[in-house]
C-alpha positions as CSV (number, residue, x, y, z in Angstrom):
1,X,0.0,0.0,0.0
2,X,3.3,2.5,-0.5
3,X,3.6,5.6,-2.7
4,X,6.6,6.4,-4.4
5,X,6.5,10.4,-4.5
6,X,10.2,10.9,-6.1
7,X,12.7,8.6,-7.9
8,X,16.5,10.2,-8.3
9,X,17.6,10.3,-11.4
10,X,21.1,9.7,-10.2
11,X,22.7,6.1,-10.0
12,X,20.9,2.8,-9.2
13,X,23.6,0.3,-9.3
14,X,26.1,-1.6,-6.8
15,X,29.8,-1.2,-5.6
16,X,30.9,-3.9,-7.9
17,X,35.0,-4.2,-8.0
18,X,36.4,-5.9,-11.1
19,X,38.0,-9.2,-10.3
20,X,41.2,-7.7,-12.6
21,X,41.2,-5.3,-9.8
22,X,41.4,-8.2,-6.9
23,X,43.8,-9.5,-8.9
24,X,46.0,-6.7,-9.2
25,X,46.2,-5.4,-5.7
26,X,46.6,-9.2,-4.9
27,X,49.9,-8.6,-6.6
28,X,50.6,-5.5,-4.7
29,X,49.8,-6.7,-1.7
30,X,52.0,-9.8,-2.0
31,X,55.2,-8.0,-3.5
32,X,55.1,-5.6,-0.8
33,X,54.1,-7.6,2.3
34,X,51.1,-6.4,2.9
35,X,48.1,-7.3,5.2
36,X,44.6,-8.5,3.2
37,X,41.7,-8.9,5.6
38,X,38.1,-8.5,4.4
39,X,34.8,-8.3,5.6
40,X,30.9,-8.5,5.4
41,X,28.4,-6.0,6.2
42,X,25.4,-6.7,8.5
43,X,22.3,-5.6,6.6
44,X,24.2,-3.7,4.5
45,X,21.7,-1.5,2.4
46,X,19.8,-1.1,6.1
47,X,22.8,1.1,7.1
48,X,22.0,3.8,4.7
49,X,19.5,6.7,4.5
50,X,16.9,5.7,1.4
51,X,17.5,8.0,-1.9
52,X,13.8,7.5,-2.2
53,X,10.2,8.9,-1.1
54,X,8.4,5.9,0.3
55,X,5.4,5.2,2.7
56,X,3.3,2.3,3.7
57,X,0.1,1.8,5.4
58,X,0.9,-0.5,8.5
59,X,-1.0,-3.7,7.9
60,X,-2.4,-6.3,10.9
61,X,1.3,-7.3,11.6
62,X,2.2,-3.5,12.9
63,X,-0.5,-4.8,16.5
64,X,-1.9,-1.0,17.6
65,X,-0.2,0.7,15.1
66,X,-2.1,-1.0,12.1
67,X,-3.8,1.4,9.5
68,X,-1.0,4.3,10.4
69,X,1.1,5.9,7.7
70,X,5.3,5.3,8.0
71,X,7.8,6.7,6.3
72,X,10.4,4.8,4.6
73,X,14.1,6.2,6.1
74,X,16.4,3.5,5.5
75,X,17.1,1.9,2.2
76,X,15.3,-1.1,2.2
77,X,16.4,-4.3,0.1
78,X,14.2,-4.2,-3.0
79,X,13.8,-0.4,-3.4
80,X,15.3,0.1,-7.0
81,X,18.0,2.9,-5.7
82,X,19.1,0.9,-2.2
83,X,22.4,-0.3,-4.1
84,X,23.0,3.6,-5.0
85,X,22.1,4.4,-1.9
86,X,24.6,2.1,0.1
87,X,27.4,2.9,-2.1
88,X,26.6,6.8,-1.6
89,X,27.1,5.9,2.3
90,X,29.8,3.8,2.2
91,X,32.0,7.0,-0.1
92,X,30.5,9.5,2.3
93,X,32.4,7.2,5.2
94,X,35.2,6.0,3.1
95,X,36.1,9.6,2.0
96,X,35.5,10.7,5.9
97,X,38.6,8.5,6.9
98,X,40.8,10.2,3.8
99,X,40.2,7.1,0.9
100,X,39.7,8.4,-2.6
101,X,38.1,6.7,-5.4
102,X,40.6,5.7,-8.3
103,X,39.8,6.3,-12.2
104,X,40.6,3.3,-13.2
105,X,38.2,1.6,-10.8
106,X,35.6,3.1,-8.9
107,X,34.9,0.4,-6.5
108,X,38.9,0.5,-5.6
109,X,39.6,3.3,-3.1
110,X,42.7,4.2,-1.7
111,X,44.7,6.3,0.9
112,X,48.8,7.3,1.2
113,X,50.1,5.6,4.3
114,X,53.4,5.9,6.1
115,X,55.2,1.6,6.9
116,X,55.7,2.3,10.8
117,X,59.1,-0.4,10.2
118,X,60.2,1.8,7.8
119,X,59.3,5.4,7.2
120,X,58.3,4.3,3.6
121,X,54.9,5.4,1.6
122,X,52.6,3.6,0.4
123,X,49.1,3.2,-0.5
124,X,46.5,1.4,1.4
125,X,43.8,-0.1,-0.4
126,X,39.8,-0.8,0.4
127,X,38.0,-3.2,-2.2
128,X,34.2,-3.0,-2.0
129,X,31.9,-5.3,-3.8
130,X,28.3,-4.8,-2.5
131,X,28.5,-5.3,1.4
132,X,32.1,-7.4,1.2
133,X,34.8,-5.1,1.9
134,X,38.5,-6.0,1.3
135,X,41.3,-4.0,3.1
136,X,44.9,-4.2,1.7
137,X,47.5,-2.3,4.0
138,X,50.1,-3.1,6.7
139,X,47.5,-3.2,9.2
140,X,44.0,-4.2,7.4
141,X,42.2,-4.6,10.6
142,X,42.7,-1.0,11.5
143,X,41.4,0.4,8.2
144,X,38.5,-2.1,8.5
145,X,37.4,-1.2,12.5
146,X,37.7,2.4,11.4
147,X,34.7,1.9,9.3
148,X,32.6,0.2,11.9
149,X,29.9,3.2,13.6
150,X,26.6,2.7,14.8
151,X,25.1,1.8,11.6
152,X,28.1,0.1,10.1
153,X,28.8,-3.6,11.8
154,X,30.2,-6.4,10.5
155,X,28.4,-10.6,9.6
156,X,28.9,-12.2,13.3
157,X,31.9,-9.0,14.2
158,X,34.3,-10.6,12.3
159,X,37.4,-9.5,10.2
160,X,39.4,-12.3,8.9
161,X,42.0,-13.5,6.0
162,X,39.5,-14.1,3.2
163,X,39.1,-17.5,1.9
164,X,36.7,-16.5,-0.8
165,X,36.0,-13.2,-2.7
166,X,33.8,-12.8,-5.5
167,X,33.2,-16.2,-6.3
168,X,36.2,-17.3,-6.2
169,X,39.0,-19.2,-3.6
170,X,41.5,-17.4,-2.3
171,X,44.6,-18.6,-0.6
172,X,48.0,-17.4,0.6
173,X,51.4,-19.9,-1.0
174,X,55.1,-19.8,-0.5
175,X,56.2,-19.0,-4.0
176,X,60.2,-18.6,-4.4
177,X,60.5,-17.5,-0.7
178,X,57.9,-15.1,-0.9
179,X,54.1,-15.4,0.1
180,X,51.6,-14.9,-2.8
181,X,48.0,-14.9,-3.4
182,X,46.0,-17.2,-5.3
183,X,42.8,-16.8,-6.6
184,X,40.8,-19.8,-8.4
185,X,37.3,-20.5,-9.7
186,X,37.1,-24.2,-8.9
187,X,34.4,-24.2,-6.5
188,X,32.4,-21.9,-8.2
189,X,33.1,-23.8,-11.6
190,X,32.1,-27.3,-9.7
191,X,28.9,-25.6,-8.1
192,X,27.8,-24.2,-11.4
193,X,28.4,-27.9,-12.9
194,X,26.1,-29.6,-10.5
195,X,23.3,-26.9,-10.8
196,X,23.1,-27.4,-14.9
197,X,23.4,-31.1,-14.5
C-alpha cells in the first residue's frame, strides 16, 4: 500500500569491484608484504539513508499501530535505488577516513600511508563489492574497524584473511620464498556444474 513520490535520477547500481582489480592489488599486496583482511556488512543497504520517497500503510502485523502511515528512512532491500544508496554511504564514510576513489576503478579506493618499520609510503587499499569489503595495507584490521559506527557492523563481528571473494577461492602460497595470493574458480566452476546437471 506504499507511494513512491520521487525517484533520483542519479545512480541505481552496486559497488561492484572488477576481479582484474582483486587480482591486481593481490599482486601488490604480496610483493610488498602487505596485510589482506576482508569483511561482510550486517544488513548492509539497512545502514544507509533511502535516496527515495516511500510510505506504507501498516498492515495487521504492525498490532496497535495497524492502518498508520510510516515513512520509509532507511534503504530497504528491493527499493530500486538501495544499491545507490549504500554505495553513496559507504563514499561519504570511506572519504571521511581520507580514501579516494581511483579512475581506473571506482569500487577500488585508496589512501597514502606511512610503513611504521620503515618510514616508507605507500598506499592502502579498500575493495568493496556490495557489502564485502577487502582492506589491503600493513595493518587491514585498523582500516576495517575504522569503518565500523553505529550503523556500520560487520556478519557475526568478524574480520578475517579471506578465503573467498567474488566467487572465487582465495589462498596465501610460499612462491620462491615469498608469500603470494592465489585466486581460483574451482568451487564456483564445480557448483555451477552440478546446478546445470
Amino acid at each position: 500500500d506504499g507511494h513512491l513520490v520521487e525517484t533520483p535520477a542519479s545512480i541505481t547500481y552496486s559497488t561492484v569491484v572488477s576481479r582484474d582489480s582483486v587480482r591486481i592489488l593481490l599482486m601488490i599486496a604480496a610483493l610488498n608484504g602487505l596485510d589482506v583482511m576482508g569483511c561482510d556488512v550486517q544488513n548492509a543497504f539497512l545502514s544507509a539513508d533511502n535516496l527515495e520517497k516511500h510510505w506504507i500503510r501498516a498492515g495487521p502485523e504492525f498490532g496497535a499501530e495497524q492502518g498508520k502511515i510510516f515513512i520509509v528512512v532507511r534503504a530497504l532491500y528491493g527499493l530500486k535505488s538501495a544499491s545507490a544508496a549504500f554505495r553513496s554511504f559507504m563514499a561519504k564514510k570511506l572519504d571521511e577516513i581520507g580514501f579516494k576513489s581511483t579512475h581506473a576503478d571506482p569500487d577500488v579506493w585508496l589512501r597514502p600511508a606511512i610503513n611504521p618499520e620503515t618510514g616508507d609510503e605507500y598506499y592502502e587499499y579498500v575493495l568493496m563489492y556490495v557489502d564485502d569489503i577487502l582492506a589491503i595495507s600493513m595493518d587491514a584490521r585498523s582500516v576495517l574497524e575504522s569503518l565500523k559506527s553505529e550503523t556500520i557492523r560487520f556478519k557475526n563481528d568478524k574480520i578475517d584473511t579471506p578465503d573467498m571473494y567474488l566467487g572465487a577461492k582465495l589462498e596465501r602460497k610460499p612462491l620462491n620464498g615469498n608469500m603470494c595470493w592465489c585466486i581460483t574458480s574451482n568451487d564456483y566452476i564445480n557448483a555451477a556444474v552440478k546446478t546445470i546437471r
